[in-house]
C-alpha positions in Angstrom: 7.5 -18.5 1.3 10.4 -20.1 2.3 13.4 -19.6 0.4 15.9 -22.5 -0.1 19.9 -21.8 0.9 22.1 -20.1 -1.9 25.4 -21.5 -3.5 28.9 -20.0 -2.0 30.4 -17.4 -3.6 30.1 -16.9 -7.6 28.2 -19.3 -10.0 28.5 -19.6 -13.3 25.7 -18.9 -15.2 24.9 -18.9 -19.4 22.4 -16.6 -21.2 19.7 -18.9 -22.8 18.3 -15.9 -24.3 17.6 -12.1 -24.5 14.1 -10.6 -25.3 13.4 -6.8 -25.9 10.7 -5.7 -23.5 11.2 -1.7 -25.0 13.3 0.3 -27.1 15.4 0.9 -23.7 14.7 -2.4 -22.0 16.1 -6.2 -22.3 15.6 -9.2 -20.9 18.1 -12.1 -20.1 17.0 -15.1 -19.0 20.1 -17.0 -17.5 20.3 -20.8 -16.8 23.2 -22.2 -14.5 26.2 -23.9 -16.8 26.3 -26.9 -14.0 22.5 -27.9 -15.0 22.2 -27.9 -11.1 18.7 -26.6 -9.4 18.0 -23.1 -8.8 16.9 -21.9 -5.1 14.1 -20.0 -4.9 13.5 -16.6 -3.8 11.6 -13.6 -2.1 10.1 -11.6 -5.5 11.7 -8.4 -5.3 15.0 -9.9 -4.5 18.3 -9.5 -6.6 21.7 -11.5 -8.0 25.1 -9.9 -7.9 27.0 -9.8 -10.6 30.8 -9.8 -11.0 31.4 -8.8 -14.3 35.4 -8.4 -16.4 34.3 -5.4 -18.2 36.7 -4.4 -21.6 39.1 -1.5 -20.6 38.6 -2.3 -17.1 41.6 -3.2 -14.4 39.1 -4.3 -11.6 36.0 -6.2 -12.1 32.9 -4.4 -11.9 30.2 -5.2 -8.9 26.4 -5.0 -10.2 23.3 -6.1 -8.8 20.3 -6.8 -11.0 16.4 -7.4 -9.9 14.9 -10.8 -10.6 12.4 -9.7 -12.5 9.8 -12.7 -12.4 7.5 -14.9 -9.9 9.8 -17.7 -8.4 6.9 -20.3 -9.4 8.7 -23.4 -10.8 11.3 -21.4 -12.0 14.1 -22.8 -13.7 15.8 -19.3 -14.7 16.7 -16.5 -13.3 14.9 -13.2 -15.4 16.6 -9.6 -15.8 15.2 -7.0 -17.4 17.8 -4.2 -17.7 17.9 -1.0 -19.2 20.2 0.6 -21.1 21.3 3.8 -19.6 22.7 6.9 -21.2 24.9 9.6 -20.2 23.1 12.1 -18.1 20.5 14.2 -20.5 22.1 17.3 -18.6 25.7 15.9 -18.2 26.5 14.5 -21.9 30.1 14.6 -21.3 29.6 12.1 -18.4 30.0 7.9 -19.8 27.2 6.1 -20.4 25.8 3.4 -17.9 29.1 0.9 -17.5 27.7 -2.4 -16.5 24.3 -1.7 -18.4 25.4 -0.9 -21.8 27.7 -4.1 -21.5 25.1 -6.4 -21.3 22.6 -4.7 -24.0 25.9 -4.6 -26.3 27.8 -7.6 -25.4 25.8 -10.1 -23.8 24.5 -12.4 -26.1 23.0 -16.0 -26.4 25.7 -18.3 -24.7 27.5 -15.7 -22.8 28.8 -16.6 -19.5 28.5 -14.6 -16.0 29.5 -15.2 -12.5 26.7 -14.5 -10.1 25.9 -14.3 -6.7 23.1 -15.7 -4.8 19.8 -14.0 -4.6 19.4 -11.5 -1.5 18.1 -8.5 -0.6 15.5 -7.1 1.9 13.3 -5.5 -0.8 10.8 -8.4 -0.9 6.9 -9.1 -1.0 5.3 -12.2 0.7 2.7 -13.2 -1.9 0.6 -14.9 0.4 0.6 -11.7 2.9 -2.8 -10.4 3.4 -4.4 -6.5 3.3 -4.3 -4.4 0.2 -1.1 -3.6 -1.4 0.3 -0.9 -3.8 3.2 -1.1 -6.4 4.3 1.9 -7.6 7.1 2.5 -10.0 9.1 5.0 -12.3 10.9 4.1 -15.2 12.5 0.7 -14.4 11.8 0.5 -10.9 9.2 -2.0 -12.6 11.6 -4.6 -12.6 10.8 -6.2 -9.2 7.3 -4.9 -9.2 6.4 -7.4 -12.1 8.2 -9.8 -10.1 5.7 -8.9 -7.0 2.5 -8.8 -9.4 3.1 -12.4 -11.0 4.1 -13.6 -7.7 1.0 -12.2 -6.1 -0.8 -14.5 -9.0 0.7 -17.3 -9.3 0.1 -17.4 -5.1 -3.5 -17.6 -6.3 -3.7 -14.2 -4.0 -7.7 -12.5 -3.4 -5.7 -9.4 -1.7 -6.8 -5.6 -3.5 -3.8 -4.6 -5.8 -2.8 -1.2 -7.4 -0.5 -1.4 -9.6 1.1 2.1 -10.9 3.6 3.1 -13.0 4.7 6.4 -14.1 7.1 6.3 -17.8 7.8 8.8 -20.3 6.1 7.0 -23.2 5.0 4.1 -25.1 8.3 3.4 -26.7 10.1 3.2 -23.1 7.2 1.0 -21.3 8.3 -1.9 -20.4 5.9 -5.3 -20.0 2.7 -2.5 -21.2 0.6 -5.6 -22.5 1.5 -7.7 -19.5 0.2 -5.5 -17.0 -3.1 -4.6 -18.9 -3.7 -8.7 -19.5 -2.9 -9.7 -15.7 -5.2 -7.0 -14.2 -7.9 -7.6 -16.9 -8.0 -11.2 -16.0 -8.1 -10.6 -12.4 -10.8 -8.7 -10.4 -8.6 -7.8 -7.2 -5.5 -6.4 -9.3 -6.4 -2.8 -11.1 -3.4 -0.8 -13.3 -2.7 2.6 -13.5 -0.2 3.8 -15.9 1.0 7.5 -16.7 3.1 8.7 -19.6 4.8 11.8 -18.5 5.1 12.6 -22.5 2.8 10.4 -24.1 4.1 10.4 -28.6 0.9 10.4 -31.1 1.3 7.0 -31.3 0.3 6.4 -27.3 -3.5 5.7 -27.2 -5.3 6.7 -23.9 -7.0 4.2 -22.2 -5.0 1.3 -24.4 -1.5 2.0 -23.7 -2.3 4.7 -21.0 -4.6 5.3 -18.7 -3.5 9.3 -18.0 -0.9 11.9 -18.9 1.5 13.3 -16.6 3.5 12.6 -13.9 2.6 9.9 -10.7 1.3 12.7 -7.6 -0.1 11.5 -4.5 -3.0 13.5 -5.3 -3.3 10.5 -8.1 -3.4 8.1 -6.1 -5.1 9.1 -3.1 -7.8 9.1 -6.1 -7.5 5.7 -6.7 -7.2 4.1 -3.7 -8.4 7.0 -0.6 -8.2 3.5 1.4 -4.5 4.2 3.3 -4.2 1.1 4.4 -2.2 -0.6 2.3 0.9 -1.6 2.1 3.0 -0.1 -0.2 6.3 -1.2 -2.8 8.4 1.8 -3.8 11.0 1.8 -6.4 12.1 4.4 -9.6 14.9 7.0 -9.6 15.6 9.3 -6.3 13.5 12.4 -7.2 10.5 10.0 -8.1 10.6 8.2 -4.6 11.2 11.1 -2.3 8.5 13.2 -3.9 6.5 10.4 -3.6 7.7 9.1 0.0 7.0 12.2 1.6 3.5 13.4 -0.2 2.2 9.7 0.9 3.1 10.0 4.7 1.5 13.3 4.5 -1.9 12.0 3.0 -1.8 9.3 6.2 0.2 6.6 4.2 1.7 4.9 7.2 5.5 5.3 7.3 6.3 2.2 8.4 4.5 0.6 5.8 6.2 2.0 3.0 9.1 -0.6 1.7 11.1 1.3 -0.9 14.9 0.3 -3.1 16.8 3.0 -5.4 17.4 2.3 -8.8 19.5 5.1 -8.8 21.8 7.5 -6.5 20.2 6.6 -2.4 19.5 9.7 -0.3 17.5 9.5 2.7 13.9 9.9 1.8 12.5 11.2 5.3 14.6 14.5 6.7 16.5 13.8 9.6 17.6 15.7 12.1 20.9 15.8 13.8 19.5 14.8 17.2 17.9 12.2 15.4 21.0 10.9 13.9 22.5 10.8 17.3 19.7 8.9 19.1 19.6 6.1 16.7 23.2 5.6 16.9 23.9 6.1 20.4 25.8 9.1 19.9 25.6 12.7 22.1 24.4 15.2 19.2 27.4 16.9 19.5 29.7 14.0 18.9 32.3 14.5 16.5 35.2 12.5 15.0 38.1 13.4 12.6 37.9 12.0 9.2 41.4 12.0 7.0 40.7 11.7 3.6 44.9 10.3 2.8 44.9 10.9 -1.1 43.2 14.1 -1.1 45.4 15.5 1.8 41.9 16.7 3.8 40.6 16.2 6.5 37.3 17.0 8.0 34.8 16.4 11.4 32.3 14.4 11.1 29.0 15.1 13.0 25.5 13.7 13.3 24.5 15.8 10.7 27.2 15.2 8.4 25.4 12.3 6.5 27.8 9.3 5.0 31.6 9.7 4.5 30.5 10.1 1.4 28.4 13.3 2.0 31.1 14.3 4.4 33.3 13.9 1.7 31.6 15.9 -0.9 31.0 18.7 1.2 35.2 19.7 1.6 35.6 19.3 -2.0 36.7 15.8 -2.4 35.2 13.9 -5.6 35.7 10.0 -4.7 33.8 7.1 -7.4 30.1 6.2 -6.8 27.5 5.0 -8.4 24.6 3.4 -6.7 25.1 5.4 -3.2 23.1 2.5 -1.7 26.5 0.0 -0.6 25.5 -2.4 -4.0 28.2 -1.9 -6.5 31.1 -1.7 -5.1 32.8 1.9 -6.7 33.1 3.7 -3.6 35.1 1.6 -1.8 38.1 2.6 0.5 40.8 1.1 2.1 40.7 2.0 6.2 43.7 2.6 6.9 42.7 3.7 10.9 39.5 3.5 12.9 36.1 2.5 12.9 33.1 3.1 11.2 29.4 1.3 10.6 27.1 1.0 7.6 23.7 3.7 8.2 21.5 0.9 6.6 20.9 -2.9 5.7 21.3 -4.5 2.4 25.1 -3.3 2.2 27.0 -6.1 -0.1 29.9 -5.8 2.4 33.7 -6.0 0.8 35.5 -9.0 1.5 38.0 -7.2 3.9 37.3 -6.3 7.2 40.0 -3.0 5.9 37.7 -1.9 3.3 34.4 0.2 3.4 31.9 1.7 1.2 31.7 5.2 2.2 28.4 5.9 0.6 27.0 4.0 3.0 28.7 4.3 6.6 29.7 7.0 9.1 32.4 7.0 11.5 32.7 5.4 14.8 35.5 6.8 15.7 38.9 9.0 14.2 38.9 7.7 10.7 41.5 7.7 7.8 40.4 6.2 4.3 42.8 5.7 1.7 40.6 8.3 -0.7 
């Protein structure tokens, strides 16, 4: 597929309309106020969002999965859910940017939004055997990948899995079931970790429990295939590792958080050092200005973030993954690079997202 250029900046975009998908979930379908055409995109891809929150100084950055086939597509889908304040943490707020749009958005609403991008991306017309697997709401850009995969008119062997806790919180249930009923090469597997009386096995679920590799080693012993990882950071790195182990190729495994990023795969120091040129040993003072710390920084050490963290100091994150913007730093001295693609990188060549890079030399961020 070959995606057509973005617009520049911000658009302006209106809600046509909003859909429930479950009691957690929404969809917003939003059309462009200029009536102009929509580029296409990769399925799995995703728009920023830059959105003037109530009680906020600062606009808040988001990014949201596209969470449809780009087939003749003349809106943009979201299917968002509405996140609470930790279940172990009540005191904590509620999701900012998620509870805005189930709350505020409505019909009409306007939004500035960035182009599509991202790296997390399927090529319907690929070939070989491929598994989506997803937790919670890390189905977004799997349906995305699974209608794309049709409308391609695809013959490649799809599993698609999902792990949810129940029937209430299942998301695009029906839609799954009909797809791979109508389609010999696409088979669904879906587990409710706690299934109400209301679920019905082999209608709304096909078993109970959580997703295990052991599941789906089951399903498909083929290892082969190439497979589409998303849900929150316990799901994936349980998952991530337990597949490599069972002969899942490693290099074959595409993942994106929905939640706080880690590094799935343990790495060691040495490891660190050799993929960025470093001697293991290398080391580099980090001043944290607002805090009054200061701290070396070695292979080891992880992000500034992690560094951070580790000598007490508590800066603003969300997303840990260099999308939304709420770590961001003014440098005030030295260098640094980002540990991974797919950073939305700040406008200013001065400012970084410390969840998401490590030092390149003495380094003093304005945290």
């Amino acid at each position: 597929m070959v995606t057509e250029p973005g617009w520049e900046g911000c658009r302006t975009f209106l809600v046509d309309r909003r859909e429930p998908e479950s009691e957690t979930v929404t969809s917003f379908y939003l059309v462009p106020e200029d009536g102009g055409a929509l580029p296409t995109y990769r399925p799995g891809q995703s728009l920023g969002f830059v959105l003037d929150l109530p009680d906020r100084m600062a606009p808040v950055i988001r990014n949201y999965t596209i969470s449809d086939s780009p087939k003749d597509a003349f809106h943009y889908r979201l299917s968002i859910k509405r996140e609470p304040a930790p279940a172990d943490q009540p005191d904590l707020p509620p999701g900012v940017s998620s509870n805005y749009f189930h709350d505020l958005v409505q019909v009409g609403t306007k939004l500035l939004v960035r182009p599509p991008s991202g790296q997390f991306a399927l090529r319907p017309e690929g070939k070989g055997p491929v598994l989506l697997l997803s937790g919670g709401v890390g189905c977004t850009p799997m349906i995305a990948m699974l209608n794309a995969i049709v409308d391609a008119g695809s013959t490649r062997n799809v599993w698609f899995v999902h792990g949810v806790r129940n029937g209430r919180e299942h998301a695009f249930g029906a839609h799954v079931r009909a797809v791979s009923q109508a389609h010999d090469n696409i088979r669904a597997h879906i587990c409710y970790s706690r299934p109400d009386d209301g679920d019905v096995l082999g209608e709304d679920y096909d078993s109970a429990g959580h997703v295990t590799a052991e599941l789906l080693q089951s399903l498909m012993p083929d290892t082969s295939a190439q497979v589409f990882l998303c849900g929150s950071t316990p799901f994936m790195k349980t998952l991530y590792n337990d597949l490599i182990d069972k002969g899942f190729d490693e290099f074959q495994i595409v993942y994106e958080f929905f939640g706080n990023a880690c590094e799935l795969r343990e790495t060691t120091p040495e490891q660190v050092a050799a993929d960025t040129g470093l001697a293991p040993d290398a080391s580099f003072k980090v001043e944290f200005r607002q805090s009054g710390v200061s701290a070396n920084w070695t292979p080891g050490a992880g992000t500034i973030l992690e560094l951070a963290e580790a000598n007490g100091v508590e800066p603003d994150f969300v997303c840990r993954s260099g999308m939304c913007h709420s770590c961001l730093s003014a440098v005030l001295d030295g260098g640094f690079e980002y540990t991974h693609d797919g950073v939305v990188t700040p406008m200013s060549d001065d400012e970084v997202l410390i969840c998401s890079a490590r030092p390149t030399s003495d380094l003093v961020v304005d945290v």
